[in-house]
C-alpha positions in Angstrom: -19.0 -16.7 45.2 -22.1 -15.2 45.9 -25.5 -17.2 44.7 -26.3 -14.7 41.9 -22.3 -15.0 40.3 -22.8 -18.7 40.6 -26.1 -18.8 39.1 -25.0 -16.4 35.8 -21.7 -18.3 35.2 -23.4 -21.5 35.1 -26.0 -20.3 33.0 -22.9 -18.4 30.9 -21.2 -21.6 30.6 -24.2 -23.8 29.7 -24.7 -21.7 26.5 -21.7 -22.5 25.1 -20.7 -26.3 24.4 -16.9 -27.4 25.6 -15.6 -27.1 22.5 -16.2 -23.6 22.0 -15.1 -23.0 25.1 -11.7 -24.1 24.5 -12.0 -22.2 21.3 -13.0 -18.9 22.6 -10.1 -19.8 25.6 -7.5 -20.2 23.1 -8.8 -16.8 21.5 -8.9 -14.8 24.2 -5.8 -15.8 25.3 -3.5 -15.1 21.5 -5.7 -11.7 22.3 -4.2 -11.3 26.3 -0.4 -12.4 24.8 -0.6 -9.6 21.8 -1.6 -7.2 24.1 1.2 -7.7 26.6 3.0 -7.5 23.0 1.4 -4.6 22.2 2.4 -2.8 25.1 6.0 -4.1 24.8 5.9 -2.2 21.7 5.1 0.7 23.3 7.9 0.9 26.2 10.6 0.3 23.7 9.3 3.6 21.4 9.4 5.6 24.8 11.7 4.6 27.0 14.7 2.7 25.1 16.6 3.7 21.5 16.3 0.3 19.9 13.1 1.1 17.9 11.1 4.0 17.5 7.8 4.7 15.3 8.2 5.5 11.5 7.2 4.5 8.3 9.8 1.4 8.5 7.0 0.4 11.3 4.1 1.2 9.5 4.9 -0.7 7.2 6.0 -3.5 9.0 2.7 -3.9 10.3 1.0 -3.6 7.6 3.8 -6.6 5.8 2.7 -8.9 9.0 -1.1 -8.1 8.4 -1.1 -9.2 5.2 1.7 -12.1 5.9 -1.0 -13.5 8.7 -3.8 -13.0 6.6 -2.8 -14.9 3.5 -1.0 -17.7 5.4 -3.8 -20.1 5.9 -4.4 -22.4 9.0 -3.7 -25.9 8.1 -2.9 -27.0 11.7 1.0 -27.0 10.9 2.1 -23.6 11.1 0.8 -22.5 14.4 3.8 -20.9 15.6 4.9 -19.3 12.0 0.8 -17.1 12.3 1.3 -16.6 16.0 4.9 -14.7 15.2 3.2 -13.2 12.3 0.8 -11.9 15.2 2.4 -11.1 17.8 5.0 -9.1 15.0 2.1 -7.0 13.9 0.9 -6.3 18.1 4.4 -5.3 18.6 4.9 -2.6 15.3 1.4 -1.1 16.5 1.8 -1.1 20.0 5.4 0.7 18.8 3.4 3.1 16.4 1.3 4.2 19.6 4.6 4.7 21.5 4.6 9.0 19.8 0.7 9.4 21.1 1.5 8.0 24.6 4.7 9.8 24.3 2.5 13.0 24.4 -0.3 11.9 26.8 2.6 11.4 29.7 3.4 14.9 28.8 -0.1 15.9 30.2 -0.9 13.3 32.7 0.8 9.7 32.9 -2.4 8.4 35.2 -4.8 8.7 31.4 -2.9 5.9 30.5 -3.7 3.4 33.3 -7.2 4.8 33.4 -7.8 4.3 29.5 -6.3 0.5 30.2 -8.6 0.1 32.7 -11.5 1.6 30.9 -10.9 -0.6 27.4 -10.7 -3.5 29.4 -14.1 -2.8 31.1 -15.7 -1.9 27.6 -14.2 -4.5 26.0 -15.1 -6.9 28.4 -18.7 -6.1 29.1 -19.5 -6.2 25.1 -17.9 -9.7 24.7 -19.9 -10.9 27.5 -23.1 -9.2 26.6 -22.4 -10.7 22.7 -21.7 -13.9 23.8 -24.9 -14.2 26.4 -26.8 -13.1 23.6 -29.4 -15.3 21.3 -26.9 -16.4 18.9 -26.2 -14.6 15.8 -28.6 -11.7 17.4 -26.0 -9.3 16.6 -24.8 -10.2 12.8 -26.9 -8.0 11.4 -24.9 -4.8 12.7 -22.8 -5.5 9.7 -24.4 -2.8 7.8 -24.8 0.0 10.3 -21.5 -0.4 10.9 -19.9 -0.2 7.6 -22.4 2.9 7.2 -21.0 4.6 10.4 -17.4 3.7 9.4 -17.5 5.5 6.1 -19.2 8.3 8.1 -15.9 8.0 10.1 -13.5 8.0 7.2 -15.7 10.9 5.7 -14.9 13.3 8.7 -11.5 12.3 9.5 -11.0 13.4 5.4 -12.9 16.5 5.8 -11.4 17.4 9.2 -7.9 17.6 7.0 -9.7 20.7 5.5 -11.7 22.0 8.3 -9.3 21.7 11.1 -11.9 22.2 13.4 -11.8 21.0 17.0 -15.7 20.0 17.1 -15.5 17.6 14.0 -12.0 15.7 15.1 -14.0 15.1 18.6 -16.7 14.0 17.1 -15.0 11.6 14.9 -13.6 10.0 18.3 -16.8 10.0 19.7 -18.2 8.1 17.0 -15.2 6.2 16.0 -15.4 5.0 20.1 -18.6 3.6 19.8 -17.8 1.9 16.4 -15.5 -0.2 17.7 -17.9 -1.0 21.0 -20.3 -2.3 18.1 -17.4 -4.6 16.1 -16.5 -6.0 19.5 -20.2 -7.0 19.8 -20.9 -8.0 15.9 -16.6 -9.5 15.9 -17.6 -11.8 19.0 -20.6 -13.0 17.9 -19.1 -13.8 14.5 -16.2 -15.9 15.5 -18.6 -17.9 17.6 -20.7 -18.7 14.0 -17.1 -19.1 12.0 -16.7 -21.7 14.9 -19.8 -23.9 14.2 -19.4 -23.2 10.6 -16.0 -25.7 11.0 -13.1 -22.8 11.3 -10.6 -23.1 14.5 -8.3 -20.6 13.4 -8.2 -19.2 16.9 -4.9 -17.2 15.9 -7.0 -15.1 13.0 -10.1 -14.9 15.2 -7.5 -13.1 18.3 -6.6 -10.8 15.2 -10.3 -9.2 15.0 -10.3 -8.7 18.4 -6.9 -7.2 19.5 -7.8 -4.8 16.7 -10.9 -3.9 18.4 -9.4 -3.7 21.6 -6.6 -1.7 20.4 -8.2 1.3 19.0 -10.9 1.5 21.9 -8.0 2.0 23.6 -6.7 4.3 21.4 -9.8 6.1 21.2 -10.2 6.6 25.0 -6.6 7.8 25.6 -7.3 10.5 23.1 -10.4 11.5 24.4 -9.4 11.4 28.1 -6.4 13.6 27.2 -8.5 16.1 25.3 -10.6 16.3 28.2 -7.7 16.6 30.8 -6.4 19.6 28.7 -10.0 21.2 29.1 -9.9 21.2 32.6 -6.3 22.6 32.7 -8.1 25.8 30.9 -11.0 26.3 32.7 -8.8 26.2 35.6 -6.6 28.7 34.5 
C-alpha cells in the first residue's frame, strides 16, 4: 500500500472510535446482503416464471416497509427485521426486473456500467460524509426536501406535458438528490449512533434506498443516452 493510502486510512480510521466502526461494518454489510438481494429480485422477474413485477409486488414492498419500520429494535428480533429487509430488497429489486427488462433490449453492457457507476457514486459520498467535520452535512435537510418536492412537482407535471426535456430533467435532478441523501443519510446514522441507537438493520434501510435509485437513476439516463447515439448515427 502506497505511503499516501496508508496515511488516509489511518487518518480515516482514527476519526471514527471502534465502536462505530463495528457499527457502520454491520451497516454496510445488511446494505451489501440487500443488494445481492436486490438483484436476486431482479433475475427472477427476467429470466425465470416464478415471480414477476405487479401490483401484488408493489405492494409487498410497501407491507415489508412498513412491517420493518414499525417493528422496533429491542436486540431480540434481529433475524425477524433482517427478513423484513431483505423481503422488501427482493420485491424492489423484482419491481426493477420490467425497466432492466427493457434496457437489455438496447444494450445489456448499461447495466454493468450503471452498477459500476452507483457503486463509485455511492462510495465516494459515504467516504467524503464520513471524513467530514461531523454533523457538517445535517443541514442539507432542507435543501433537500426543497429539491425533492421540486422533483415530485415535475414528475406530476411531466404526466401532462409529456415532454422529453422535463422527464430528463427530473432524472438529472432526482440523480443528484439522492448523491446529497447519501451524504446527509451517512452523516446522520453516524449522530443516531452517538445519540445511543444501534439499529444497524434500519440504518442499512436508508442507504440501500439511496443506493437503489442512484442506480435506478443512472440506468435510465445511460439508456436514454445510448438511444441518442443510435439516432444521430442513423
Amino acid at each position: 500500500m502506497a505511503p499516501t493510502l496508508t496515511s488516509f486510512v489511518n487518518s480515516f480510521t482514527n476519526r471514527l472510535e471502534a465502536p462505530l466502526r463495528q457499527h457502520l461494518k454491520n451497516v454496510y454489510g445488511c446494505l451489501a446482503l440487500s443488494s445481492v438481494t436486490a438483484g436476486i429480485g431482479s433475475y427472477v422477474h427476467i429470466y425465470t416464471d416464478i415471480l414477476q413485477a405487479g401490483l401484488l409486488s408493489t405492494l409487498g414492498a410497501l407491507g415489508l416497509l412498513i412491517a420493518l419500520g414499525t417493528t422496533p429494535d429491542n436486540g431480540k428480533n434481529q433475524k425477524l427485521r433482517l427478513g423484513y429487509l431483505l423481503g422488501f430488497a427482493f420485491l424492489s429489486g423484482l419491481g426493477l426486473g420490467p425497466l432492466l427488462e427493457i434496457v437489455i433490449s438496447i444494450d445489456p453492457s448499461i447495466i454493468v456500467t450503471a452498477l459500476v457507476g452507483t457503486t463509485v457514486v455511492f462510495t465516494s459520498f459515504s467516504i467524503s460524509s464520513l471524513y467530514a467535520q461531523r454533523g457538517q452535512w445535517l443541514y442539507l435537510s432542507g435543501t433537500l426536501i426543497s429539491l425533492s418536492n421540486i422533483t415530485i412537482i415535475l414528475l406530476l407535471a411531466n404526466i401532462f406535458l409529456r415532454s422529453v426535456l422535463v422527464y430528463q430533467a427530473q432524472l438529472y435532478l432526482g440523480l443528484a438528490l439522492m448523491c446529497g441523501f447519501i451524504i446527509f443519510d451517512t452523516q446522520l446514522i453516524v449522530e443516531k449512533f452517538h445519540m445511543g441507537s444501534k439499529d444497524f438493520i434500519g440504518h442499512s434501510l436508508e442507504l440501500f434506498i439511496d443506493f437503489f435509485r442512484v442506480f435506478r437513476y443512472l440506468v435510465e439516463i445511460l439508456a436514454i443516452k445510448e438511444q441518442n447515439n443510435r439516432k444521430r448515427k442513423e
